[in-house]
N, C-alpha and C positions, 0 to 999 in steps of 0.2 A: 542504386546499390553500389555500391564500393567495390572495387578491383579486389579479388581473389587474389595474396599472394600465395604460389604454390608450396613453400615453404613452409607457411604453418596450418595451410587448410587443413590438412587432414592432422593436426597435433588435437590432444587432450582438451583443451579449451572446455570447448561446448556441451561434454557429459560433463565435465566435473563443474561448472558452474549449474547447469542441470540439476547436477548432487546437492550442490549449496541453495541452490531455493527453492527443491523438495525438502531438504530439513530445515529451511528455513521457516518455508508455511503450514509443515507437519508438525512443528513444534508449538506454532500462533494458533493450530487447530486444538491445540493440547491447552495453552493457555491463557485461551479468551475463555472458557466454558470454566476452567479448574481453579484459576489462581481466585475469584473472589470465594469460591467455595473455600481455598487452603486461609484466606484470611477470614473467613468468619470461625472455622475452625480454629485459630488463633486467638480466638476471642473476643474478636474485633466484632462492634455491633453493627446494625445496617448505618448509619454516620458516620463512623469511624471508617466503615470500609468505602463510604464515597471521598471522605477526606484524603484516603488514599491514594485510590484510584486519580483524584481530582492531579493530586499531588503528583503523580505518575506522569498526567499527559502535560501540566506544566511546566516539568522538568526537561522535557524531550522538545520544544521551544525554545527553551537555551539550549538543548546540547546539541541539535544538531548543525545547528548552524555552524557553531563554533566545533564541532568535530570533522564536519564536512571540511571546513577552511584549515584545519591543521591539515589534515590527509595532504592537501592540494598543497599545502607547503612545502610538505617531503615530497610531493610526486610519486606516491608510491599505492596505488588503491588497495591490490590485492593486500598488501602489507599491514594497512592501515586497517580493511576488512575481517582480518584476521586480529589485529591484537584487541580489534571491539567484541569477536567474539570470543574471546579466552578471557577477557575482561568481563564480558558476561557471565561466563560461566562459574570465574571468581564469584561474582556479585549473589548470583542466585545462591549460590553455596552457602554465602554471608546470614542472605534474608533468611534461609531454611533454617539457619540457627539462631535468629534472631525471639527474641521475648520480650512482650510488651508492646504498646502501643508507642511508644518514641522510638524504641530499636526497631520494630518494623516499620513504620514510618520513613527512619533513616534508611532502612535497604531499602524501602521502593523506589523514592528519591535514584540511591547508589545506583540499584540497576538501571533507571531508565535514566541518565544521564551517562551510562557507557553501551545502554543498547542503544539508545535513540540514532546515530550515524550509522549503523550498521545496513539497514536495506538503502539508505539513497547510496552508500559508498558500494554496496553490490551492483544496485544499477547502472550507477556512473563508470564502475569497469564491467559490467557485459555492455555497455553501447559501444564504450571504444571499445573494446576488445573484439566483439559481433560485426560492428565497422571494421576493421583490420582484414578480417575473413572474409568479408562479404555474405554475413551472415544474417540471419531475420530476426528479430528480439523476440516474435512469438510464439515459435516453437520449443525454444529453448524456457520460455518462463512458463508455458500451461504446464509444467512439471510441478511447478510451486502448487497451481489448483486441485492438482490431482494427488498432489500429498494431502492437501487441507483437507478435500474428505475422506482421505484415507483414515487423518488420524481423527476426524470427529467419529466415523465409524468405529474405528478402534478405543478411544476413547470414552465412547457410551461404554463398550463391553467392560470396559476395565476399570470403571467407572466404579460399580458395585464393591469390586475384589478387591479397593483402595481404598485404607481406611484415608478420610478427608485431610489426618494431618499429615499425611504421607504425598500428598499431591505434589507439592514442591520438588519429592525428587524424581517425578515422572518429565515433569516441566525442566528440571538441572540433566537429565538423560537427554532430551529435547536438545537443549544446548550446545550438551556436550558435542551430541553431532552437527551443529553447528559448525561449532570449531573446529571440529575435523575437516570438516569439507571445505571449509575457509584457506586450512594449512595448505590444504594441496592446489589450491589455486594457482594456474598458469603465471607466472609471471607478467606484467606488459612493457613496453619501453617505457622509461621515463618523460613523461610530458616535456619541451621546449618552452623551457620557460620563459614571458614575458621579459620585454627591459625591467620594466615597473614591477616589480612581482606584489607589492601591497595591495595594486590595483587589481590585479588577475581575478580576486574573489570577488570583485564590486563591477566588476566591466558589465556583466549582466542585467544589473539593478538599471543602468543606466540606457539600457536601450529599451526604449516603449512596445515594442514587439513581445517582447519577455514577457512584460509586466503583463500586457493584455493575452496571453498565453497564462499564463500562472494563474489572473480573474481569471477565467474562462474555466481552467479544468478543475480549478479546486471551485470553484463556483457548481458544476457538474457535478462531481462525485459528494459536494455536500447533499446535494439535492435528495443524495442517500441516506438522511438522516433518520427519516420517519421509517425506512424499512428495514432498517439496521437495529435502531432502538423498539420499536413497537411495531411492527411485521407479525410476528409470535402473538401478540396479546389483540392484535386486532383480528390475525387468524382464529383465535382460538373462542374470540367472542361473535364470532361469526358462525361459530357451531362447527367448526374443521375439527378433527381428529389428529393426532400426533403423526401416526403415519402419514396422513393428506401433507401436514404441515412439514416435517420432515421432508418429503418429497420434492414439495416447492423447495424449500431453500437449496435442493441440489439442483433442481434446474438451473439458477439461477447461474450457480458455480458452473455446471455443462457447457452453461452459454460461454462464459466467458473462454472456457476450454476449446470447446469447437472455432470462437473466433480466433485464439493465438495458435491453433492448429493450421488456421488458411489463412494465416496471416500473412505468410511467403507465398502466397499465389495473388496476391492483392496487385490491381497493377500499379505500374511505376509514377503513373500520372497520379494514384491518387496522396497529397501532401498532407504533412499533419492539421491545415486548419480543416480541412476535409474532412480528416477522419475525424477533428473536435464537433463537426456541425453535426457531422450524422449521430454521435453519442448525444448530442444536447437533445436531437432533435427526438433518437430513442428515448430518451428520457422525458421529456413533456409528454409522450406519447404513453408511456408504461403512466407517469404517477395521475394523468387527467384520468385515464381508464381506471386506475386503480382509487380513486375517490369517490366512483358510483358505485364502489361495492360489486364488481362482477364477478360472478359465479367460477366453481373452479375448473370448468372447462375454458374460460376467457383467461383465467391465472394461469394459468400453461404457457400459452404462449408469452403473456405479461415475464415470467420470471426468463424467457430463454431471453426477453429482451435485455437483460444484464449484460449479454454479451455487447450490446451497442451500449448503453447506458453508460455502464464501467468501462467494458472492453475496451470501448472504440474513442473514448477519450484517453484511457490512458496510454494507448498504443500510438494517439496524435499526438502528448504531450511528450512521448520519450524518443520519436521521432524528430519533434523539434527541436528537441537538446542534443540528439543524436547531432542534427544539422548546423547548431547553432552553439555548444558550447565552447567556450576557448578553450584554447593551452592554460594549462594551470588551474583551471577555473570550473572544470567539469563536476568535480564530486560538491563545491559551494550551489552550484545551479542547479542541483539533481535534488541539496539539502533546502536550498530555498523554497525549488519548489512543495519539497514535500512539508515546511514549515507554514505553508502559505495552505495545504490542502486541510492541516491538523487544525489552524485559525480558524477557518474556515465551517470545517465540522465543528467543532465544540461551537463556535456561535450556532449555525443552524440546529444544531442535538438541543443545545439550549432552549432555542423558539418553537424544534418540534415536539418539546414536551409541555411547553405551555399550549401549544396549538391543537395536540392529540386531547389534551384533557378536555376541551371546546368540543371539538369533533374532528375525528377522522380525516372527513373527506376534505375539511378546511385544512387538514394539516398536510396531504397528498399534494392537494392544490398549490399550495405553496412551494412546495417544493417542484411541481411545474414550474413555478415563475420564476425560482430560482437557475434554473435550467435554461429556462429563457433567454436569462438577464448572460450565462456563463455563453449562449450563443452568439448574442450581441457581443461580445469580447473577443472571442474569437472571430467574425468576421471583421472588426475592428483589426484585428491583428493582419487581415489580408492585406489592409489597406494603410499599413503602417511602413514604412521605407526600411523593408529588410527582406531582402529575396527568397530566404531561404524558409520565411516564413510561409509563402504563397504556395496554394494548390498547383 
């Protein structure tokens, strides 16, 4: 843990990034469920709207990279955080008045090449900033989880009382607070910047520790593809009820809540490949159980394991950037990594929907193995010549 300076321990910092990723994943609770609903209300058919959508996540492939690498140019996160969300908030505005299958086409496009850098450039200023303080990343981020069901709760109720082509401006209110809490962002020092500053964004690329870090958790958190995508339709052909089903998916979210709750009591010995193996390792463990079909007093516990699954990789991955990003170079490695995690998904989303149509349990299983494969990578990484990576 990092020297406390007393100077700014007790400043604004850490509620008001708190603020920014409660609205940040109050508003993703708002629209993963609403915006294909506001595009079929558009008139957009079921093709039309996966064209979209398709379009949406290969946009955010370019942009974050190359969003993340401007930030890091100016040295300036919260800055840069901020004008992605007011440029969001533009964008949505656009699409909400957009008609037609080309014009909205072109706003999904717009928005997600100005949201896409928006959460790695949040991350990459709470690690420094959390580091500056001597502060814990995961108390301050289970605010994010706990807005997410706040607003799926909220969301079902208002669900009804929203005509469907009205959703978009539920989803631009979403944003708007976004950008609010963006604006009030603490300040940080300017990053020391490199001799070479070209190089500052690519130093990363070139240490094998990274790489095998980057395999590793985006290998892990794809493994979530089968429960992400078809969780819902295999509960519900299981004979579960909406309520049963409903329930599990908050467990799952609980878990990860509880583990960024005790996140700061974790001890100091334990290093990010550590906390990668114990997420790999929860996870072969949740998707093997969850491919024999167990009953849902076994699902209970199966869903709290999210908290290791998810949790406990991505609190080893942001620990390692914590440890390991350069000057200059933090919000490109915050973006790679999460370019390499969106890769990563879409191929597995891909093979667990051809695997789920075969069977279920063959497609759970696989996604063990992939889980597996993200473990070998990470212990790989212990054994890679860079200190900061080892337990």
């Amino acid at each position: 843990m990092a020297q406390q300076n007393p100077a700014i321990v007790n400043d604004p910092f850490a509620w008001r990034l708190a603020l920014l990723y409660a609205a940040f994943f109050g508003t993703t609770g708002w629209h993963l469920p609403f915006f294909p609903v506001w595009l079929s209300a558009r008139g957009l058919d079921p093709a039309a709207i996966g064209v979209a959508l398709a379009a949406f996540q290969l946009a955010r492939i370019v942009a974050t990279p190359a969003g993340t690498r401007l930030a890091d140019r100016y040295s300036s996160l919260n800055r840069a955080a901020a004008v992605a969300a007011v440029a969001t908030v533009g964008a949505v505005a656009l699409l909400g008045a957009a008609r037609g299958f080309p014009l909205v086409l072109a706003g999904v496009i717009l928005l997600s090449l100005v949201s896409a850098p928006l959460l790695p450039l949040i991350d990459a200023y709470a690690l420094k900033g959390l580091g500056v303080r001597g502060r814990n990343f995961g108390p301050v981020r289970l605010w994010g989880s706990v807005a997410f069901i706040a607003a799926n709760l909220a969301g079902g109720l208002m669900f009804g009382l929203i005509a469907p082509t009205s959703l978009i401006w539920l989803i631009l209110a979403g944003h708007c607070s976004i950008a609010v809490a963006a604006l009030m962002l603490v300040p940080l020092p300017r990053d020391e910047m490199p001799a070479h500053r070209p190089a500052a964004g690519r130093s990363h690329l070139r240490r094998p520790a990274f790489l095998a870090i980057a395999a590793a958790g985006s290998l892990i958190q794809a493994s979530h593809a089968v429960y992400y995508g078809f969780a819902t339709l295999d509960w519900t052909a299981r004979g579960f009820d909406g309520v049963t089903i409903g329930v599990l998916w908050g467990l799952g979210v609980i878990g990860e809540i509880v583990l960024f709750a005790l996140a700061a009591r974790m001890p100091a010995a334990i290093g990010p490949v550590t906390l990668i193996v114990i997420g790999s390792a929860g996870a072969i463990l949740r998707w093997s159980l969850a491919a024999l079909d167990p009953p849902v007093a076994v699902m209970v516990p199966l869903q709290l394991l999210h908290g290791a699954s998810f949790g406990m990789t991505f609190l080893g991955t942001m620990m390692f950037l914590s440890r390991n990003a350069t000057e200059g170079g933090r919000a490109a490695a915050q973006g790679d990594i999460a370019t390499a995690n969106s890769l990563m998904m879409a191929a597995a989303s891909a093979l667990a929907g051809t695997l789920y149509g075969v069977s279920a349990s063959l497609a759970y299983s696989t996604m063990a193995a992939l889980a597996f494969a993200g473990m070998g990578f990470a212990l790989l990484a212990r054994a890679l010549p860079q200190s900061a990576a080892r337990p």
